[in-house]
MARVEXPA-978497 format. One line per field, with one value per residue: chain; residue in three letters; x, y, z of N, C-alpha, C, CB in turn. Coordinates in steps of 0.05 Angstrom, whole numbers. Glycine has a CB too. Example, Ala and Ser with C-alpha at 12.3 -4.5 7.8 and 13.67 -1.06 7.14 Angstrom:
chain = (A | A) .
res = (ALA | SER) .
n.px = (264 | 257) .
n.py = (-114 | -45) .
n.pz = (156 | 142) .
ca.px = (246 | 273) .
ca.py = (-90 | -21) .
ca.pz = (156 | 143) .
c.px = (264 | 258) .
c.py = (-66 | 1) .
c.pz = (156 | 157) .
cb.px = (226 | 282) .
cb.py = (-89 | -12) .
cb.pz = (181 | 114) .
! end
This chain:
chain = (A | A | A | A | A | A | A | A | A | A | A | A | A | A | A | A | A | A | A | A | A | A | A | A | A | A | A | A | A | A | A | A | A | A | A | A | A | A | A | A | A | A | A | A | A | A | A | A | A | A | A | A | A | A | A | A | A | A | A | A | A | A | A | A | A | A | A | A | A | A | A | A | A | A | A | A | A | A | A | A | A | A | A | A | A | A | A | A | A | A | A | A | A | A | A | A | A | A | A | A | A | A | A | A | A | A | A | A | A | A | A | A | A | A | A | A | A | A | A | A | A | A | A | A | A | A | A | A | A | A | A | A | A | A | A | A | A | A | A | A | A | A | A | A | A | A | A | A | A) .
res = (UNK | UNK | UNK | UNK | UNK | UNK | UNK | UNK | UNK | UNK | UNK | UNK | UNK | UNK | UNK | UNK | UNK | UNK | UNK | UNK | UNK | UNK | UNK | UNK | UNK | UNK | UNK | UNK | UNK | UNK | UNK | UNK | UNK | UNK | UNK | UNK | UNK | UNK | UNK | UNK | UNK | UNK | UNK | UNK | UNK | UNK | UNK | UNK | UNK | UNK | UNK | UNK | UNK | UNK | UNK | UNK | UNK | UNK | UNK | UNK | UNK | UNK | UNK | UNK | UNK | UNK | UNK | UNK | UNK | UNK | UNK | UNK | UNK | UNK | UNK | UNK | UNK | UNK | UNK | UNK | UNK | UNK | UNK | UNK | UNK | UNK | UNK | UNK | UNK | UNK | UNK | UNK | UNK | UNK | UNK | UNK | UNK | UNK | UNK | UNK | UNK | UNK | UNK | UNK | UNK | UNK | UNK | UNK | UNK | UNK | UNK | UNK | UNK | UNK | UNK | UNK | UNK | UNK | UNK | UNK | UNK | UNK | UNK | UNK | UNK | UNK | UNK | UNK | UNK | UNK | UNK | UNK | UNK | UNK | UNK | UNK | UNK | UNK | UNK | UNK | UNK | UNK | UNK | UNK | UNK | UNK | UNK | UNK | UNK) .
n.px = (17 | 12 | 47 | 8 | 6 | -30 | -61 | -74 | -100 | -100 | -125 | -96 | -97 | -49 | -9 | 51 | 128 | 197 | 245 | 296 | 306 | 329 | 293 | 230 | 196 | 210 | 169 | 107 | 67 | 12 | -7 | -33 | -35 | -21 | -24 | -10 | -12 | 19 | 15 | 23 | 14 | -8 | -62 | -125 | -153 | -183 | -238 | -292 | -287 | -310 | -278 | -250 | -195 | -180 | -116 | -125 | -184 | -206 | -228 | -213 | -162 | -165 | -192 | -154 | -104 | -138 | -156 | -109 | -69 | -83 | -127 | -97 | -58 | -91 | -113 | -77 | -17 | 50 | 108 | 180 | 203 | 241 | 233 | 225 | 219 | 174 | 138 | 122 | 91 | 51 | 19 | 6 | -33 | -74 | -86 | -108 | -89 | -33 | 28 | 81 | 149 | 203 | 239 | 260 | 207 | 201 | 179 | 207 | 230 | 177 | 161 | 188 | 175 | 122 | 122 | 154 | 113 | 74 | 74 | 82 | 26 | -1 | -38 | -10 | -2 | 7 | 50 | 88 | 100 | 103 | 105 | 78 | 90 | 53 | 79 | 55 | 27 | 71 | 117 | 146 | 154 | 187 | 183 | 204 | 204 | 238 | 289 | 298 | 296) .
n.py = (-24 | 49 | 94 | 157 | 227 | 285 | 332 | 389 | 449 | 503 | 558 | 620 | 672 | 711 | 744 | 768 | 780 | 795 | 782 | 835 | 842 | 880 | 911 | 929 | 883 | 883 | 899 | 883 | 846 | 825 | 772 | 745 | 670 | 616 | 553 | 494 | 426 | 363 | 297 | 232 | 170 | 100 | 86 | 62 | -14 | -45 | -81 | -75 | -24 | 46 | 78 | 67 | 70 | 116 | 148 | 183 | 210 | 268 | 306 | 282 | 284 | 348 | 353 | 349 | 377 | 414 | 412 | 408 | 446 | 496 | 524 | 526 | 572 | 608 | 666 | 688 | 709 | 705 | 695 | 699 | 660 | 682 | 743 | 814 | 805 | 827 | 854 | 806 | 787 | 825 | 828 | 771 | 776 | 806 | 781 | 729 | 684 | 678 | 657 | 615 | 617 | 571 | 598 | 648 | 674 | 668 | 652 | 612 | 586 | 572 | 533 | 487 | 479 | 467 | 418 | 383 | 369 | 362 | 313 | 285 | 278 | 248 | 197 | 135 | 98 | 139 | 186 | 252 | 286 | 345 | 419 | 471 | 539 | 593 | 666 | 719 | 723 | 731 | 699 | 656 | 593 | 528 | 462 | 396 | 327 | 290 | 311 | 326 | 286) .
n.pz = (0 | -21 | 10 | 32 | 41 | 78 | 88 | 132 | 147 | 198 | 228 | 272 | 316 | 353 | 391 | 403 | 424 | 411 | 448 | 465 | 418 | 368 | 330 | 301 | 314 | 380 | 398 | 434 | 388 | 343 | 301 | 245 | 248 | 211 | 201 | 170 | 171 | 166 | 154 | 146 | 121 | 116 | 75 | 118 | 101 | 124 | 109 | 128 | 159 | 179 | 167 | 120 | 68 | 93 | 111 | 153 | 186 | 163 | 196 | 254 | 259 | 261 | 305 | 338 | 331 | 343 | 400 | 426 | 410 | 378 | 407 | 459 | 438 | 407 | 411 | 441 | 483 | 467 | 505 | 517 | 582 | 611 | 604 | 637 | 699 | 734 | 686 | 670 | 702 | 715 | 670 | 673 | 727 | 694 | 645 | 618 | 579 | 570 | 552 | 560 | 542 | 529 | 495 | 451 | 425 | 364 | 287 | 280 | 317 | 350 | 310 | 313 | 361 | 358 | 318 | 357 | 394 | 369 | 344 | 384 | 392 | 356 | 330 | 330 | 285 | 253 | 219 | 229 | 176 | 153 | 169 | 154 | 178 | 178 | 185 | 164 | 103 | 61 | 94 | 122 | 163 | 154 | 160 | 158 | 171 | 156 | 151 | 204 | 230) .
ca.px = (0 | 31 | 43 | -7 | 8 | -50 | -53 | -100 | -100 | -112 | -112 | -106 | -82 | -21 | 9 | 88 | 148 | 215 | 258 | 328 | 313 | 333 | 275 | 201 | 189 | 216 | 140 | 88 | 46 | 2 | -4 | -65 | -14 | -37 | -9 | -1 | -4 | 17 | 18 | 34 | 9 | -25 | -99 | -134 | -153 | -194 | -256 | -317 | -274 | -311 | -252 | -226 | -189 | -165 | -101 | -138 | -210 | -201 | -244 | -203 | -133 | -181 | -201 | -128 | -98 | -143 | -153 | -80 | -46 | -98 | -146 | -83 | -52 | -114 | -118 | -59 | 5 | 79 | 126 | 207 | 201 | 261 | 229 | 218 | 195 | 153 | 127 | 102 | 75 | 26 | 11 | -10 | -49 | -92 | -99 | -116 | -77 | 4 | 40 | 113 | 171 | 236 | 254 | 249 | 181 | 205 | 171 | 223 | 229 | 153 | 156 | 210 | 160 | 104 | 139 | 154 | 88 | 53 | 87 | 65 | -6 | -17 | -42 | 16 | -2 | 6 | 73 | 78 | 111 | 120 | 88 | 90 | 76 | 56 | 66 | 44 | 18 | 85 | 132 | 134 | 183 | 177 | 190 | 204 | 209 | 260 | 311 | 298 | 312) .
ca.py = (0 | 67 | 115 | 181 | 258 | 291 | 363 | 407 | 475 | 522 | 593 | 625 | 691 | 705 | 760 | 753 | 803 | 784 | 801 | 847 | 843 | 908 | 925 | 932 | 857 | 870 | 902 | 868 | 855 | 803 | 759 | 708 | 654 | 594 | 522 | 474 | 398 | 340 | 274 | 201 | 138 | 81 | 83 | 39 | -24 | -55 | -88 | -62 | -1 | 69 | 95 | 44 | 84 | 135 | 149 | 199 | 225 | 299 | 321 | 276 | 307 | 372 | 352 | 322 | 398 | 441 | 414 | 414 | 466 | 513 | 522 | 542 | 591 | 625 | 701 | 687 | 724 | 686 | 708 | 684 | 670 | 704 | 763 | 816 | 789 | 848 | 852 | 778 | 780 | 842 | 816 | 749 | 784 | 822 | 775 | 698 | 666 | 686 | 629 | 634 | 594 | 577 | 606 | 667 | 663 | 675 | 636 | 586 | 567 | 560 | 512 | 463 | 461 | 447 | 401 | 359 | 369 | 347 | 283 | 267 | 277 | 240 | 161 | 116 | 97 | 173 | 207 | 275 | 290 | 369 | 437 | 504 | 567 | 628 | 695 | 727 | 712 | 715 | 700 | 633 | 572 | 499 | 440 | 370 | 306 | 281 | 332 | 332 | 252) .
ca.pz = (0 | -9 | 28 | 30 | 56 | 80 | 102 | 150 | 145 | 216 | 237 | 294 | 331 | 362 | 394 | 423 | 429 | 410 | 481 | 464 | 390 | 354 | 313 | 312 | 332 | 401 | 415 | 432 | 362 | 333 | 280 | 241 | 234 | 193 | 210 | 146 | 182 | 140 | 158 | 127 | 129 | 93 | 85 | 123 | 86 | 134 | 98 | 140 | 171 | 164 | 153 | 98 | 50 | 95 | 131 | 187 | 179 | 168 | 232 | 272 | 254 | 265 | 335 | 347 | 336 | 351 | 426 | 445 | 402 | 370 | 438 | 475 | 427 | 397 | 418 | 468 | 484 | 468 | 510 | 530 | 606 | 622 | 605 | 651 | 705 | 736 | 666 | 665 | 731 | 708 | 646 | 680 | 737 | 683 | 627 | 619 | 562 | 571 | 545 | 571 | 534 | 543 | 481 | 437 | 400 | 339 | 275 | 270 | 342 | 345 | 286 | 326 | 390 | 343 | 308 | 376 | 408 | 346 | 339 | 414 | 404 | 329 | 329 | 325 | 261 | 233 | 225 | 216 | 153 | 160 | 180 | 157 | 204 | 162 | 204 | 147 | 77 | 48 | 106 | 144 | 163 | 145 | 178 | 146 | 194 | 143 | 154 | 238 | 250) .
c.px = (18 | 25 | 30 | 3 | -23 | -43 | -76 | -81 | -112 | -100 | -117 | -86 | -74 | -16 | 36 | 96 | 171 | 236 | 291 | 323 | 311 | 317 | 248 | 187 | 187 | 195 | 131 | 69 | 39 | -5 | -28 | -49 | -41 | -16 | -14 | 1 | 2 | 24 | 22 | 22 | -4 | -50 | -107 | -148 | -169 | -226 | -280 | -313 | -295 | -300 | -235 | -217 | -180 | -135 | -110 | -160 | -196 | -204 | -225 | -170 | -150 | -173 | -177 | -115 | -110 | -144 | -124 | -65 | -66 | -115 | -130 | -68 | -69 | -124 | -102 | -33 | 32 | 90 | 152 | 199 | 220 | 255 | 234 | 194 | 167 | 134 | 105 | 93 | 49 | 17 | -4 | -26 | -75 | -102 | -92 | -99 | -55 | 10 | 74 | 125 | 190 | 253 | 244 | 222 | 187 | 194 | 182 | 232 | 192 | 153 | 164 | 188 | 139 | 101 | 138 | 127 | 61 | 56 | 80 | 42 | -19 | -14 | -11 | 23 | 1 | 35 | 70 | 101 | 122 | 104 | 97 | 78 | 85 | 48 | 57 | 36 | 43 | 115 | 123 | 161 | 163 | 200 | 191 | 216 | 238 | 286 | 321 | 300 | 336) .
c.py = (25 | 86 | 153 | 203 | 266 | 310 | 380 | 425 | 485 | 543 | 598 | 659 | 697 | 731 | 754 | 785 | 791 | 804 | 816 | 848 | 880 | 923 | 924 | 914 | 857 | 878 | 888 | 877 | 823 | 797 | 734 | 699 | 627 | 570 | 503 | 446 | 381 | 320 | 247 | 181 | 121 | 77 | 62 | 25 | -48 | -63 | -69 | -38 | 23 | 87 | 75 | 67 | 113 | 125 | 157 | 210 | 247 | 304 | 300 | 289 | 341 | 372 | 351 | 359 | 415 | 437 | 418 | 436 | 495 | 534 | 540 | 569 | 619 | 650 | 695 | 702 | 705 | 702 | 697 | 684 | 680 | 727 | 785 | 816 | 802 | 853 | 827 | 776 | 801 | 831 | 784 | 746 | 795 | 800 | 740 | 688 | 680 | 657 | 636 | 604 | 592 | 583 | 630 | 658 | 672 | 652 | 605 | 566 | 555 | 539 | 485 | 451 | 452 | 425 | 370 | 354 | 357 | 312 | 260 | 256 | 259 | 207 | 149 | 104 | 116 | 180 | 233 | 280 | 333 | 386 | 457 | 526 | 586 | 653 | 708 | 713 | 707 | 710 | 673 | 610 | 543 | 479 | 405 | 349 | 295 | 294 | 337 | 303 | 250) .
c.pz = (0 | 7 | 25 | 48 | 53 | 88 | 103 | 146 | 169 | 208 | 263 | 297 | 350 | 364 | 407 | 420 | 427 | 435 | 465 | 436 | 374 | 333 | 312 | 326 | 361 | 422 | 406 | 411 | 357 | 299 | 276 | 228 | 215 | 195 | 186 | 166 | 169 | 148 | 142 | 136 | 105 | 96 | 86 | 100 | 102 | 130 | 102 | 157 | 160 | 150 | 137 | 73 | 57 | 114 | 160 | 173 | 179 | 197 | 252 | 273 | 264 | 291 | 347 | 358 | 343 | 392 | 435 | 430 | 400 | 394 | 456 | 461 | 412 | 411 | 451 | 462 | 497 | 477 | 530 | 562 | 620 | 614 | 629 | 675 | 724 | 713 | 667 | 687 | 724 | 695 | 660 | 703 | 717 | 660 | 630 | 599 | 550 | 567 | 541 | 559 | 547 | 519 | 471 | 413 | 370 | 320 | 277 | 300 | 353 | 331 | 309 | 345 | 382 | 332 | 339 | 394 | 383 | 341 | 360 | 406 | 368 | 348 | 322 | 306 | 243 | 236 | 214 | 191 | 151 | 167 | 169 | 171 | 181 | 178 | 202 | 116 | 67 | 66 | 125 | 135 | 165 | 150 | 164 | 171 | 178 | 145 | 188 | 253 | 262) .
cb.px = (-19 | 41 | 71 | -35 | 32 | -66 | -31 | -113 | -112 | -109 | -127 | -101 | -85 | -1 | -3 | 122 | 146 | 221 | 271 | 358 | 289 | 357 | 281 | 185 | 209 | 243 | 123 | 77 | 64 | -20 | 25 | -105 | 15 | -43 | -24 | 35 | -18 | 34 | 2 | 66 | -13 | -17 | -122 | -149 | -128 | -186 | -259 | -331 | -240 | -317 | -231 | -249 | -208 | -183 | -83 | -115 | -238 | -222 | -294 | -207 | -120 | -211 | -219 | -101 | -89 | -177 | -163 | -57 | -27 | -114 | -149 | -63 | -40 | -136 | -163 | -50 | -3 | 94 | 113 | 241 | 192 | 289 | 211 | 225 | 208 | 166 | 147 | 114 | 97 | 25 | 41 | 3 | -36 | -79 | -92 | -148 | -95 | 21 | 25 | 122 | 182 | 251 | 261 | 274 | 148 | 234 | 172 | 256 | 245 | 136 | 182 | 243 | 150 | 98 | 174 | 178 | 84 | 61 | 119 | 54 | -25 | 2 | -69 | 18 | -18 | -16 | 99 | 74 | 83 | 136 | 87 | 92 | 96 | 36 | 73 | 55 | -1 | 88 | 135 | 92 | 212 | 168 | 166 | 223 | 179 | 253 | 298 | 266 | 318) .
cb.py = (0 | 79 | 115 | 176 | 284 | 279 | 382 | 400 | 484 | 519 | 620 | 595 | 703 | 688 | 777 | 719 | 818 | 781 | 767 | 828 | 820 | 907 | 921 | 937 | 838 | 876 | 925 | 865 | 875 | 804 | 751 | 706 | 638 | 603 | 506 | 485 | 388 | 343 | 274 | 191 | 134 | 55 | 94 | 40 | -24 | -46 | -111 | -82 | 2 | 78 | 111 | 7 | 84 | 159 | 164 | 230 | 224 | 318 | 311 | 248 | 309 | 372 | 328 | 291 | 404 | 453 | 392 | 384 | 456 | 497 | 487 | 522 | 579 | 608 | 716 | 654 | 749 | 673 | 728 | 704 | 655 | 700 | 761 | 822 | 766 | 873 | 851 | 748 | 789 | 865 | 811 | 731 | 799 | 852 | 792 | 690 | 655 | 701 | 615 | 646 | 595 | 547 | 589 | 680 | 678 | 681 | 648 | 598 | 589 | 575 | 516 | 476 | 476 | 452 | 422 | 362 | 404 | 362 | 284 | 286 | 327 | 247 | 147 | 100 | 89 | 205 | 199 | 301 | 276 | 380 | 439 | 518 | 575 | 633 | 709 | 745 | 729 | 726 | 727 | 618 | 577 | 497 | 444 | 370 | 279 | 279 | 361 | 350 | 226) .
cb.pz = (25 | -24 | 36 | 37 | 36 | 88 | 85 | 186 | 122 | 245 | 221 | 317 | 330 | 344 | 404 | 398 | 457 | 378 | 521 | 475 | 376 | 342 | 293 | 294 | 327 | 408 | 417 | 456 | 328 | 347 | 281 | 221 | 266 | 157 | 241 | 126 | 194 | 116 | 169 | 127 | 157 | 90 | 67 | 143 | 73 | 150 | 105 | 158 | 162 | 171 | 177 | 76 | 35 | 108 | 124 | 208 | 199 | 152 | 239 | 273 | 205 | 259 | 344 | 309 | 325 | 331 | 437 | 446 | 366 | 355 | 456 | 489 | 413 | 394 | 420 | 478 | 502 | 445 | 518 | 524 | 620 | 615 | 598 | 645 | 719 | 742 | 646 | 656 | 767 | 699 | 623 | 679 | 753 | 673 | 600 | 613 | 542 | 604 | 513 | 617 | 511 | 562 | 464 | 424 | 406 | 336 | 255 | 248 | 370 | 335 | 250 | 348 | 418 | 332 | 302 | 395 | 422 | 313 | 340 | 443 | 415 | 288 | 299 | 338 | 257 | 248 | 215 | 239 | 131 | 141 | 208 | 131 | 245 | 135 | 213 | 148 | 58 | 20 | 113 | 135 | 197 | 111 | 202 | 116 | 200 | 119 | 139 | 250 | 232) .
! end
């Protein structure tokens, strides 16, 4: 049987701040990123299966990201937790969905933790095959599993 790529399409929005960075980035601004998912496998082939002939239902790849990635990022604020930390202590007295890394949020370090947090949460029968994060329409980084073994 061969092997199939499949690929979901989200959106969501995103504000961050890149910490010490020398140019407009290093204020807090937002972004309607768009997540590219792509996965692999062999479509089931299981006689009386509902799902004979797929790799993953759509809506379940749906359900898969949007509860664990989408849910938590969606009109939230990325920000390094070595920031300042009088800063992140206001900021997470006043508002509900601060999401503190341990890296700079920059596109391409987003990708990486998506990347490994995606890989957790797919069926064991799915690999993920790659991702792209678009920060904008024509600006965004891409991720191949083949290149990160």
């Amino acid at each position: 049987m061969p092997l199939i790529h499949l690929t979901k399409v989200f959106s969501f929005a995103m504000a961050h701040a890149l910490e010490n960075y020398h140019g407009m980035c290093k204020n807090i601004h937002g972004h309607t990123y768009r997540l590219e998912v792509t996965v692999k496998g062999e479509p089931n082939q299981e006689e009386h299966s509902p799902n004979r002939g797929m790799i993953i239902d759509f809506s379940d790849l749906k359900k898969i990201i949007e509860e664990k990635i989408i849910s938590l990022w969606d009109h939230a604020l990325m920000l390094n937790n070595r920031s300042n930390p009088e800063l992140l202590s206001l900021l997470q007295k006043n508002y509900e969905k601060i999401i503190l890394v341990d890296f700079q949020p920059t596109t391409e370090n987003m990708i990486c933790y998506l990347a490994t947090e995606i890989k957790t949460i797919l069926p064991p029968d799915i690999q993920l095959y790659s991702i792209k994060l678009k920060e904008t329409e024509n600006s965004y980084a891409t991720w191949f599993a083949s290149e990160n073994e």
